[in-house]
Backbone as CSV, one residue per row, in Angstrom:
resi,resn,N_x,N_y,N_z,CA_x,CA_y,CA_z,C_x,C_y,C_z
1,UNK,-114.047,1.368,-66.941,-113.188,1.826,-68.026,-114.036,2.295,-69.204
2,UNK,-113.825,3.438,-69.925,-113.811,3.868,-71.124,-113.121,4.201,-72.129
3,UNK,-113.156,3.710,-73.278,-112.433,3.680,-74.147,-113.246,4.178,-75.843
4,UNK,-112.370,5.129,-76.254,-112.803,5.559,-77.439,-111.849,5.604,-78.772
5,UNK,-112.281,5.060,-79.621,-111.564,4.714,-80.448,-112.268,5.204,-82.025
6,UNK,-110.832,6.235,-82.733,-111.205,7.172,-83.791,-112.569,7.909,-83.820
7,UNK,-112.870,8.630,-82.580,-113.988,9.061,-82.261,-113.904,9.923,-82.688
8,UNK,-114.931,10.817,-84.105,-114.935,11.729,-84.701,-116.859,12.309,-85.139
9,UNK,-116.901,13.558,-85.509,-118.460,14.139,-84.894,-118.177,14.929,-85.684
10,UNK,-119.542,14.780,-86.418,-119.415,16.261,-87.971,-120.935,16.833,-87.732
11,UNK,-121.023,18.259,-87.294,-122.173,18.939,-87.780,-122.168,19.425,-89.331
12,UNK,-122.773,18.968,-89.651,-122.939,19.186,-91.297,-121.730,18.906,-92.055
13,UNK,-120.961,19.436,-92.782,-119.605,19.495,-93.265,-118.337,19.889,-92.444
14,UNK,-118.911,20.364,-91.022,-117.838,21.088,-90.288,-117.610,19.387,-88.606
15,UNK,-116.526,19.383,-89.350,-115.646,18.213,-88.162,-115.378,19.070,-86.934
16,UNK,-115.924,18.703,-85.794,-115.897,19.314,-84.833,-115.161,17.960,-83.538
17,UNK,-115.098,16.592,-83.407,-114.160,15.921,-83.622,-113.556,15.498,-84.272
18,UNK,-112.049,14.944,-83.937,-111.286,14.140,-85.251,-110.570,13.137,-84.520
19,UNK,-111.245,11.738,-84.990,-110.188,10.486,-84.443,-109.609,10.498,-83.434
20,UNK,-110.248,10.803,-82.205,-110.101,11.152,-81.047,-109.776,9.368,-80.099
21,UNK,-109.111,8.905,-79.550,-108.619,7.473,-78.552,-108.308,8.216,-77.500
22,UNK,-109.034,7.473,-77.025,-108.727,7.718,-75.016,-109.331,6.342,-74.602
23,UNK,-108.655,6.951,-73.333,-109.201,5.156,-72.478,-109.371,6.216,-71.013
24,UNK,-109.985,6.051,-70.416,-110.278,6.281,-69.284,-110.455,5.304,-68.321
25,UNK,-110.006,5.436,-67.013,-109.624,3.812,-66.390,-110.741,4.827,-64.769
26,UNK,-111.101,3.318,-63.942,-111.604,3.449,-62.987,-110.559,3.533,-62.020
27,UNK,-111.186,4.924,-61.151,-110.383,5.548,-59.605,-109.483,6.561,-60.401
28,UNK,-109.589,6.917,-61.601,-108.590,7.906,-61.764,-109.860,9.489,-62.498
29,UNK,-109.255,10.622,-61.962,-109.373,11.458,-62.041,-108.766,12.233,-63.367
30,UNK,-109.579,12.700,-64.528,-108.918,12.885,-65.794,-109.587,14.478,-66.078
31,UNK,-108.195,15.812,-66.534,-108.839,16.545,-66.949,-108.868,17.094,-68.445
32,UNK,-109.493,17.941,-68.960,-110.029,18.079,-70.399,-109.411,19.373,-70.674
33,UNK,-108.521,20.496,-71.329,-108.734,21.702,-71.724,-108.250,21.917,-73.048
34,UNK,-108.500,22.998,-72.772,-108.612,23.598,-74.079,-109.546,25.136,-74.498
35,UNK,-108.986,25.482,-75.463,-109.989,26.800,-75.709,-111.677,26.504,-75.765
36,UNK,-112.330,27.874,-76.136,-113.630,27.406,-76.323,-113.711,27.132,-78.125
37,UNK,-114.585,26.335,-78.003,-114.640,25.822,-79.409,-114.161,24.512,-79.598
38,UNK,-112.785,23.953,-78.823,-112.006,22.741,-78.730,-112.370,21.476,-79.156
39,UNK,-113.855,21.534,-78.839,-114.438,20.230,-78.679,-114.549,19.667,-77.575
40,UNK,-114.463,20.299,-76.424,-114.598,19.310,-75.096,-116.340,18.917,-74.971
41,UNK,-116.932,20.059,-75.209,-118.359,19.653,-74.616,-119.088,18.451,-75.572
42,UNK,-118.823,18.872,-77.154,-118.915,17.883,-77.912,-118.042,16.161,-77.453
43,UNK,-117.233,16.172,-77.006,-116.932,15.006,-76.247,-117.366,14.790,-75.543
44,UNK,-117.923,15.392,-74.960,-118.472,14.872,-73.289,-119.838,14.250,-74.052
45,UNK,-120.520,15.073,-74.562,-122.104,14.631,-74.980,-121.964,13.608,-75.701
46,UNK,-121.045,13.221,-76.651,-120.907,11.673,-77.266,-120.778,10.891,-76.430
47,UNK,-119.596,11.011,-75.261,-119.193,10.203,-74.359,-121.167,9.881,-73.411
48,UNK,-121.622,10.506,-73.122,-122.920,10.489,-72.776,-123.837,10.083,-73.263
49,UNK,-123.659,9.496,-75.147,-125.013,9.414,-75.338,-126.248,10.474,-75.930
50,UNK,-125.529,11.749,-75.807,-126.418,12.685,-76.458,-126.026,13.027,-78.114
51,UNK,-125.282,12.455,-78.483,-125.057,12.777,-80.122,-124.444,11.770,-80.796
52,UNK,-125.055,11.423,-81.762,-124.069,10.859,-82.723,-123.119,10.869,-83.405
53,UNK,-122.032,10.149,-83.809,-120.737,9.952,-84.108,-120.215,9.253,-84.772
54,UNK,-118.655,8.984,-85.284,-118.634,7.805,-85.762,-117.275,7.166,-85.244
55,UNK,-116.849,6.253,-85.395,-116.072,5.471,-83.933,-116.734,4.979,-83.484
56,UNK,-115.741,4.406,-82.374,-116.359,3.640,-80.857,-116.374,4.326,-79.818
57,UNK,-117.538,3.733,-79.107,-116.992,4.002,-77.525,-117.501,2.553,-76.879
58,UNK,-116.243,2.202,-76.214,-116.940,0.647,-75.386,-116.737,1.496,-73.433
59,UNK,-117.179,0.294,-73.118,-116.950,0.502,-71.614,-117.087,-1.102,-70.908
60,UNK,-117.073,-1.046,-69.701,-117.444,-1.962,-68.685,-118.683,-2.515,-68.846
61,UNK,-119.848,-1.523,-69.618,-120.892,-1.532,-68.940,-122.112,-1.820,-69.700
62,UNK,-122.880,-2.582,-69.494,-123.585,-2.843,-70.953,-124.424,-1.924,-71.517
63,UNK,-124.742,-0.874,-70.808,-125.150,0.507,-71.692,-124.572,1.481,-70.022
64,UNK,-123.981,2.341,-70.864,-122.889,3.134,-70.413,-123.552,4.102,-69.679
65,UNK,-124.579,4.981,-70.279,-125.526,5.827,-69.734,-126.285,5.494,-68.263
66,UNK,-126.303,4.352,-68.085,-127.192,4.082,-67.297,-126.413,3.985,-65.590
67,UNK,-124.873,4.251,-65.932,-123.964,4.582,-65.329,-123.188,5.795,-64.918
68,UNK,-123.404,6.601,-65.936,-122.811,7.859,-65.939,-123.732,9.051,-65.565
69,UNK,-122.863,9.938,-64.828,-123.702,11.420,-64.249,-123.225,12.276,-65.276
70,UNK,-123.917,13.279,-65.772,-123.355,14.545,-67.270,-123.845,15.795,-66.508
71,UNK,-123.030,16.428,-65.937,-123.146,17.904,-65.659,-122.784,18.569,-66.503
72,UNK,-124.159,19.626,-66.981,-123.351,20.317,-68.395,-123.264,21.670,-67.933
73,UNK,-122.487,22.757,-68.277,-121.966,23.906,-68.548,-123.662,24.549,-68.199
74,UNK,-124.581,24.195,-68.803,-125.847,25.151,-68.715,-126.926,24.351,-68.627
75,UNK,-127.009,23.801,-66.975,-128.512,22.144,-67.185,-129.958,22.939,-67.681
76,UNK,-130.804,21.870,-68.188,-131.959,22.039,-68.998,-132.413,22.194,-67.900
77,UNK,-133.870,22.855,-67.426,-135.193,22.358,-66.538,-136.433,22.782,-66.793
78,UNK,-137.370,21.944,-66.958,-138.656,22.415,-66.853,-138.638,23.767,-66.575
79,UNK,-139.475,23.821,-66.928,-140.068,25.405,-66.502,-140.944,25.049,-64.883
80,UNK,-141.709,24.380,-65.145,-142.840,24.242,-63.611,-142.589,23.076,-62.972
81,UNK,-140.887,23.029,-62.878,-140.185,21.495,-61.539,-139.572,22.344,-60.824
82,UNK,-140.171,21.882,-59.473,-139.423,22.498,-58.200,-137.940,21.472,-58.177
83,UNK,-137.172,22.167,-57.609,-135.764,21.838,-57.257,-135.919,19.800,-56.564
84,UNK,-136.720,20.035,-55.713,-136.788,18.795,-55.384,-137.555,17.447,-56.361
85,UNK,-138.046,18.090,-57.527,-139.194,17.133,-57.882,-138.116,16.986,-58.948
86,UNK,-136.804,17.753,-59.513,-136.166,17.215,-60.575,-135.284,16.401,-59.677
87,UNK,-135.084,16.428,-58.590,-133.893,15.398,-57.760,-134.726,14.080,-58.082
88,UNK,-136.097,14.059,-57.592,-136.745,12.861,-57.883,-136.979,12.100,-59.132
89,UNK,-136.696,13.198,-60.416,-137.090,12.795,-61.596,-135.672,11.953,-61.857
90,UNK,-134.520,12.828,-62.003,-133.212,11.816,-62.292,-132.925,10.145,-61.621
91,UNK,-133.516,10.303,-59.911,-133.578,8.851,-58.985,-134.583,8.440,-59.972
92,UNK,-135.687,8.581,-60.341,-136.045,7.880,-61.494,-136.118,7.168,-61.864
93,UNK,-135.344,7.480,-62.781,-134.562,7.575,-64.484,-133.868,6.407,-63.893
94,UNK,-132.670,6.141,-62.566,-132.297,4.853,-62.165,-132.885,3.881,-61.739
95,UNK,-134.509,4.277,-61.048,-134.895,3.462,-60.951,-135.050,3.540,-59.232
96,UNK,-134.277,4.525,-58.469,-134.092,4.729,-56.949,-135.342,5.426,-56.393
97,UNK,-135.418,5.244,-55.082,-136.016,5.997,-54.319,-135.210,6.741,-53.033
98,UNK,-135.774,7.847,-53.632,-134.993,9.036,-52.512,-135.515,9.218,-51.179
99,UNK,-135.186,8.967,-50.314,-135.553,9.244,-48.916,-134.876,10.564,-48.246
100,UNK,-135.663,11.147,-47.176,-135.017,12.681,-46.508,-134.235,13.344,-47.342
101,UNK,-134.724,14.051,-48.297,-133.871,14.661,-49.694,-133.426,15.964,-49.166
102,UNK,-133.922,16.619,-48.343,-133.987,18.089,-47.126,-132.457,17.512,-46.618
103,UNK,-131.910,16.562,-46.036,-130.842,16.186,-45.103,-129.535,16.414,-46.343
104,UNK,-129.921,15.738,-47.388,-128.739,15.840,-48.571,-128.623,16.993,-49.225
105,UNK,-129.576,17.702,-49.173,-129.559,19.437,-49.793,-128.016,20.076,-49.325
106,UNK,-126.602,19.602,-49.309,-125.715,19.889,-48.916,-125.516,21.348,-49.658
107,UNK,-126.165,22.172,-50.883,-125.619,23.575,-50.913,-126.859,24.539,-50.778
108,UNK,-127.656,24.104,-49.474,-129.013,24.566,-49.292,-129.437,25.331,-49.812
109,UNK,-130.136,24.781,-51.144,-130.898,24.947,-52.328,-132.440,25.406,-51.890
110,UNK,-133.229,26.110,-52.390,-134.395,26.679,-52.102,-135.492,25.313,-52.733
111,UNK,-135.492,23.861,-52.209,-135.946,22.886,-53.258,-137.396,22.751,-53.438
112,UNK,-137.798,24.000,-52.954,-139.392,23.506,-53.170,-139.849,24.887,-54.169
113,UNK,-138.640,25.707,-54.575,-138.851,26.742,-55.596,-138.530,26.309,-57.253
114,UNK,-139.299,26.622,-58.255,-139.055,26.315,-59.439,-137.621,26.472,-59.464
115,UNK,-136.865,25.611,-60.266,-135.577,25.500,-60.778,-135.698,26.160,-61.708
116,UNK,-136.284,26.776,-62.712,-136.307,27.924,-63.923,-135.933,29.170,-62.964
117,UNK,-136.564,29.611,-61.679,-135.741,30.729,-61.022,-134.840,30.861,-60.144
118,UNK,-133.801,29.855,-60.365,-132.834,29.757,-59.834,-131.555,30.683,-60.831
119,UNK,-130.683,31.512,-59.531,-129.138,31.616,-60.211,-128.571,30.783,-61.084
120,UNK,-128.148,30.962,-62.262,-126.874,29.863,-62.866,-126.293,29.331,-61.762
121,UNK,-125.460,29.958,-60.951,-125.172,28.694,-59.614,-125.604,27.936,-58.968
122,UNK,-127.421,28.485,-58.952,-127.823,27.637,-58.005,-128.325,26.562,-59.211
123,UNK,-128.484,26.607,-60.233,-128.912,25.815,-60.888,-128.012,24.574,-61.594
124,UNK,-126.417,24.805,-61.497,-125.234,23.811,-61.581,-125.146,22.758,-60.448
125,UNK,-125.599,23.782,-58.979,-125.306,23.152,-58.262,-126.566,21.902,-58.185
126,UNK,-127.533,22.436,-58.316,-129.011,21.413,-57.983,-128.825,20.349,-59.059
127,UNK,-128.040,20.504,-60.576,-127.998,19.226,-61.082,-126.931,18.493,-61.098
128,UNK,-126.354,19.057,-60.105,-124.629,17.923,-59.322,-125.318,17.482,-58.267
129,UNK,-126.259,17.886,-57.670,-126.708,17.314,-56.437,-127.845,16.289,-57.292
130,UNK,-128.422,16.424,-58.290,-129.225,15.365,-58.951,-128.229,14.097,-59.101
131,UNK,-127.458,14.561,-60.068,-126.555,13.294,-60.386,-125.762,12.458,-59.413
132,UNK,-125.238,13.766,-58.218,-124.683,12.827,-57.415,-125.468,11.669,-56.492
133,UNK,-126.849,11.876,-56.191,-127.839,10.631,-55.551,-128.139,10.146,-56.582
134,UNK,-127.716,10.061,-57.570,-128.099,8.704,-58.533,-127.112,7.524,-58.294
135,UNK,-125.841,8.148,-57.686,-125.067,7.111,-57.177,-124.406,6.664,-58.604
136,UNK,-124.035,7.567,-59.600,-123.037,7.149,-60.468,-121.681,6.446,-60.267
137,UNK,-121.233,5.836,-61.178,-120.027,5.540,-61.139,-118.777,5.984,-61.662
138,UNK,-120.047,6.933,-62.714,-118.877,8.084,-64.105,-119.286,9.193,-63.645
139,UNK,-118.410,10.267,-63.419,-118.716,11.414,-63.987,-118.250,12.352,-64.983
140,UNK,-118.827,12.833,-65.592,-118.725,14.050,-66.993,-119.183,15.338,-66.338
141,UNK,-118.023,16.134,-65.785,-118.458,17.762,-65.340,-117.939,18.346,-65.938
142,UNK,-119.008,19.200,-67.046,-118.162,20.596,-67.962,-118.358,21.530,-67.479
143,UNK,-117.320,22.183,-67.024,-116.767,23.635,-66.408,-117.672,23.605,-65.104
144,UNK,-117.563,22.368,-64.178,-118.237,22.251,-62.736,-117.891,23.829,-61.517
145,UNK,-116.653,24.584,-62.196,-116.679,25.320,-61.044,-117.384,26.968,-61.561
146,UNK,-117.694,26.817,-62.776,-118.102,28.408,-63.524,-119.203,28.748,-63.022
147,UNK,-119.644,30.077,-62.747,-120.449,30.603,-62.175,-120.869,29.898,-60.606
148,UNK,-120.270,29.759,-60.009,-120.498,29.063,-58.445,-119.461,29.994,-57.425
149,UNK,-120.386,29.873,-56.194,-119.720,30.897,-55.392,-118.147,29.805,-54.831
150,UNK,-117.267,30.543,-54.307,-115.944,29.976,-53.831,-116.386,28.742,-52.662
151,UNK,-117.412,28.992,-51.497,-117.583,27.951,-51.204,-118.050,26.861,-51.807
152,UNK,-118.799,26.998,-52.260,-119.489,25.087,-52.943,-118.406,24.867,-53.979
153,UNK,-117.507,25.793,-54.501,-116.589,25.388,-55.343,-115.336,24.574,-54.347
154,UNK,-115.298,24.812,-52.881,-114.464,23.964,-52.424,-115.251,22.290,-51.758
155,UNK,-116.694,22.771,-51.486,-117.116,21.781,-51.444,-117.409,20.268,-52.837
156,UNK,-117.219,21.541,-54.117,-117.116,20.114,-55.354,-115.857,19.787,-55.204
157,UNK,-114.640,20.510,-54.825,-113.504,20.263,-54.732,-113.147,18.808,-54.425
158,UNK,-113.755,18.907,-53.298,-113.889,17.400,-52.355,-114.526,16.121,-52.483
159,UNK,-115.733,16.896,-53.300,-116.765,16.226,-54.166,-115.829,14.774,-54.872
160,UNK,-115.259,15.797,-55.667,-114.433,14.871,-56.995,-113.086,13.923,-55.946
161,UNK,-112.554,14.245,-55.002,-111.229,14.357,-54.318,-112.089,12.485,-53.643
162,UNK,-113.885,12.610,-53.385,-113.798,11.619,-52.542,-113.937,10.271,-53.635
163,UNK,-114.521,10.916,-55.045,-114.561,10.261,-56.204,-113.343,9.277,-56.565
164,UNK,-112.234,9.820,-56.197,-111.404,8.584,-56.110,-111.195,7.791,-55.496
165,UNK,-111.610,8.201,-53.976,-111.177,7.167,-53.098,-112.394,6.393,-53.016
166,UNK,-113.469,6.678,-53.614,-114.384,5.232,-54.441,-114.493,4.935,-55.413
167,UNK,-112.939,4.999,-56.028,-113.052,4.241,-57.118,-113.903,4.482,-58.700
168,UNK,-114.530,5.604,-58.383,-115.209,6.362,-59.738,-114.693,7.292,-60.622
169,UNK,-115.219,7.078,-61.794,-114.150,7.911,-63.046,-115.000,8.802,-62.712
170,UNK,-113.725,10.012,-63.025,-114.169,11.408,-62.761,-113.451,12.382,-64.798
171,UNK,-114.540,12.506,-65.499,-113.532,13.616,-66.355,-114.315,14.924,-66.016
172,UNK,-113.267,16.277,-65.927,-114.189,17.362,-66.166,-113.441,18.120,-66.791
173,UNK,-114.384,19.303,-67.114,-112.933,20.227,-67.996,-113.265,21.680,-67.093
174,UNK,-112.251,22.181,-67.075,-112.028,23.392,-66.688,-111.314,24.625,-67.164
175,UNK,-111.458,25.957,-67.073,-110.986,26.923,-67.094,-110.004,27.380,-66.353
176,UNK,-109.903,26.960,-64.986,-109.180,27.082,-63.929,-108.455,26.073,-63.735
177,UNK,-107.126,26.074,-64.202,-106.142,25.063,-64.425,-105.455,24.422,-63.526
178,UNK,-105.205,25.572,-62.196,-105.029,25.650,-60.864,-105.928,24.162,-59.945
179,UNK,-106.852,24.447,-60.249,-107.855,23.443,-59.563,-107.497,22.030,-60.161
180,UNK,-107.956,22.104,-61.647,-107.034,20.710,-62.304,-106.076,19.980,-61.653
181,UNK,-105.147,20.825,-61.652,-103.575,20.151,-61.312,-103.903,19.634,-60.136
182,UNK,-104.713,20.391,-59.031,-104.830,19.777,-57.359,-105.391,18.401,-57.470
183,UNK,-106.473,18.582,-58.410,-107.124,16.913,-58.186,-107.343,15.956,-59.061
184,UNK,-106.511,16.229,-60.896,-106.395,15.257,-61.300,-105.324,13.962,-61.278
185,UNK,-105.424,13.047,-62.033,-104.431,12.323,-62.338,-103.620,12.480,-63.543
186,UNK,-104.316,12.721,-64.445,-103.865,12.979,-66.083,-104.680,14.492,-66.978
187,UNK,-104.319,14.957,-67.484,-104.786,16.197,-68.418,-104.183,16.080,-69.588
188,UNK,-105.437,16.241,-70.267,-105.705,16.203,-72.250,-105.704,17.566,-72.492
189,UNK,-105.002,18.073,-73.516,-105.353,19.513,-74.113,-105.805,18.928,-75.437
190,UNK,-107.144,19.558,-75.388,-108.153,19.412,-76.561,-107.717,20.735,-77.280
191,UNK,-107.227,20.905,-78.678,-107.528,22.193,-79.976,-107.778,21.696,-81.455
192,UNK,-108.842,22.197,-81.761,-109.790,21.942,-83.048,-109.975,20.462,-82.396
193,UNK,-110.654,20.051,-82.087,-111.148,18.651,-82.398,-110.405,17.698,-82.040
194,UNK,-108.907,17.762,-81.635,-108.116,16.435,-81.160,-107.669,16.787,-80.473
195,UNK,-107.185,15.639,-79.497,-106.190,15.828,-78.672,-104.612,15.737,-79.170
196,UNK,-104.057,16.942,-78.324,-102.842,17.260,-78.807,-101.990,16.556,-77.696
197,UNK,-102.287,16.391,-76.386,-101.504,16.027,-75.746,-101.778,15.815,-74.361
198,UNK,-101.265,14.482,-73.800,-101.429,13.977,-72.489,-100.499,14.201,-71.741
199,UNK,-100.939,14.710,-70.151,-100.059,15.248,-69.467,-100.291,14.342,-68.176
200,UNK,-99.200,13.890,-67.739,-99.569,13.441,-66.113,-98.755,14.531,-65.241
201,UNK,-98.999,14.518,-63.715,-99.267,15.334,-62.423,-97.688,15.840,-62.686
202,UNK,-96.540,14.911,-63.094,-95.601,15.248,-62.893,-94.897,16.290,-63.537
203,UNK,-95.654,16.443,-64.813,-95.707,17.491,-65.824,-96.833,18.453,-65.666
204,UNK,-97.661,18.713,-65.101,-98.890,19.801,-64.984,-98.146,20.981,-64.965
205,UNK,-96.982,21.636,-63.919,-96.612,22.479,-64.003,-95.975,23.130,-65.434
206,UNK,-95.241,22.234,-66.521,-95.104,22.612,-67.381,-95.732,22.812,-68.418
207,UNK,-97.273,21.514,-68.256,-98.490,22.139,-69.453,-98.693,23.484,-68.684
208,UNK,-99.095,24.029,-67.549,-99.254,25.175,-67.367,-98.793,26.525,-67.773
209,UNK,-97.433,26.528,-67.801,-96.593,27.223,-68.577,-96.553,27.586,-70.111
210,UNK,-96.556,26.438,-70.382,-96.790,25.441,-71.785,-98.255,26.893,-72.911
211,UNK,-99.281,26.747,-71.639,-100.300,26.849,-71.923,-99.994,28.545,-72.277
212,UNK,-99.821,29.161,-71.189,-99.686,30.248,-70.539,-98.879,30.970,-71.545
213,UNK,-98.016,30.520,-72.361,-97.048,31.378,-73.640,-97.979,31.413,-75.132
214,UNK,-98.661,30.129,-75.125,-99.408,29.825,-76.221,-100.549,30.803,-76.279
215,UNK,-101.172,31.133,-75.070,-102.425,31.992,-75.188,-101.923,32.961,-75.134
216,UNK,-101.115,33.574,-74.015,-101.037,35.157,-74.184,-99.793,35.800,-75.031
217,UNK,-98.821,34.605,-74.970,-97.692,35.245,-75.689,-97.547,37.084,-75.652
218,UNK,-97.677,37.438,-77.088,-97.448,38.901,-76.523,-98.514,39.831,-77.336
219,UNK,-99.788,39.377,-76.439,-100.858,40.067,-76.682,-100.875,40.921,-75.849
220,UNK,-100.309,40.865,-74.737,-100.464,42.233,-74.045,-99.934,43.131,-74.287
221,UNK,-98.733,42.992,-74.767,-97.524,43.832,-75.051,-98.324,45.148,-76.041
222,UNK,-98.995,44.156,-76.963,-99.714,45.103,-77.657,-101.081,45.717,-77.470
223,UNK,-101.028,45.676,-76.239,-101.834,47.165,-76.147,-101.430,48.659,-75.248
224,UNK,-100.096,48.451,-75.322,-99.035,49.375,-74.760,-99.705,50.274,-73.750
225,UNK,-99.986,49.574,-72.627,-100.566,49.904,-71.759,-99.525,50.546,-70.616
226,UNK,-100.118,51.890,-70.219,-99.430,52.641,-69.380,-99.551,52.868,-68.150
């Protein structure tokens, strides 16, 4: 479980969270949206440990990080780490040793080529395949399916789908709302900095809708297109 309480995050004078409570519970699947700007990624990186804040965040766990996987929107890498030597660096960081790392290469990754010349896809995918042999119990995936080809996007599909049936928190946020609805349990719409509103499965179809008048309303209209 995670739980955050009046969780709020100021770059300089500009509040980029505001008094944000959530609880996040184990075996459930939770998604995040919202425009860009919203604040999701800034949540995720507090929720992680990468920024400071002010609020709480408690958990289960006596340091939270040491539990949680953070797939971000755009992973960091060395410049001169081959694909396989950052799989080894994250096992690490836990403390694991990786055995036959070639057998788990499930989106057959080039792992003995620098990760600096990898595709944006191939480079999302190599640090979901980091985090996932760390054997987390959390995961934090921002925008896990952007820039990835349609297959490995059905293979994270499943990814997250087996995440429940062991019992591991899953949040991610997405663009593709479609995908959301298939495999969460609950969805937050994040705008400016808070959450506006919690949705469970039984309602997805109508945040969808919901969503769908709010953004485009009648922007198309006006560009009187013929």
């Amino acid at each position: 479980m995670i739980k955050t309480e009046k969780l709020s995050k100021f770059y300089g004078k500009k509040q980029v969270l505001n008094a944000i409570d959530l609880e996040f519970k184990k075996g459930k699947i939770y998604g995040i949206v919202g425009e860009n700007g919203a604040g999701k990624t800034t949540l995720f990186r507090c929720l992680s440990g990468l920024e400071n804040y002010k609020g709480t965040i408690t958990s289960d766990y006596t340091k939270l990080k040491d539990h949680l996987g953070l797939l971000l929107t755009e992973p960091f890498f060395f410049s001169k780490i081959t694909g396989k030597e950052y799989i080894r660096l994250l096992a690490n960081a836990r403390q694991m040793k990786l055995t036959n790392i070639e057998e788990k290469n499930i989106f057959d990754l080039p792992l003995n080529q620098y990760a600096s010349t990898y595709s944006t896809g191939m480079k999302k995918k190599l640090a979901l395949t980091a985090i996932l042999l760390q054997q987390n119990d959390i995961f934090i995936l921002d925008e896990p399916f952007n820039g990835v080809d349609i297959q490995s996007n059905l293979v994270i599909t499943e990814i997250i789908k087996k995440f429940k049936k062991l019992e591991k928190t899953v949040i991610i946020s997405s663009h593709i709302f479609s995908t959301l609805s298939d495999i969460c349990d609950e969805i937050y719409l994040m705008k400016n900095g808070e959450i506006i509103k919690k949705v469970e499965q039984v309602d997805f179809v109508k945040l969808e809708n919901e969503m769908k008048e709010f953004t485009i309303g009648n922007r198309i209209d006006k560009l009187e297109l013929k």
